[in-house]
N, C-alpha and C positions, 0 to 999 in steps of 0.2 A: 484546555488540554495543553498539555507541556510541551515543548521539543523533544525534550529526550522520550517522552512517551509517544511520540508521533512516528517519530526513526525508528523506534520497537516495533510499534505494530507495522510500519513498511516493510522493515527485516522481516517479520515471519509471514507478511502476504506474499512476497517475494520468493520466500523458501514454500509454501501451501503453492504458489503457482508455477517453480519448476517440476515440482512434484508430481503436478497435476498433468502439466505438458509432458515428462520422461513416462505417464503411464496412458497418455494418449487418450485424455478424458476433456476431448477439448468443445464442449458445451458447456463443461464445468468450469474450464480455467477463462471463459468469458465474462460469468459472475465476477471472478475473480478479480480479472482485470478492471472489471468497473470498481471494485471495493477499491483497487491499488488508486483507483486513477483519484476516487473521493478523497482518500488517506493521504493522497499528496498536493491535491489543492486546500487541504484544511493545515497541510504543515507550512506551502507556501503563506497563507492568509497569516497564521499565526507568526513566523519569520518576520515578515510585513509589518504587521502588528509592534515586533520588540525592536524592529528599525535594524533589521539584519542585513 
């Protein structure tokens, strides 16, 4: 997977989990946080990877 496609989908879990938290759905924005947290150890790994 790319960078620039990595920073995409962190942008909209980022924007799916204000969203989540301004409507007080926070069982939901727990999944959330776990996708955020996968989404951003696979962009560090890849970063890594191109000697960022």
């Amino acid at each position: 997977m790319t960078v620039n496609k990595l920073f995409f989908e962190l942008r909209k879990i980022f924007a799916e989990l204000a969203s989540t938290l301004i409507l007080g759905k926070y069982t939901d924005a727990a999944d959330i946080a776990k996708n955020l947290s996968e989404k951003s150890k696979a962009l560090a790994d890849e970063l890594a990877r191109q000697g960022c």
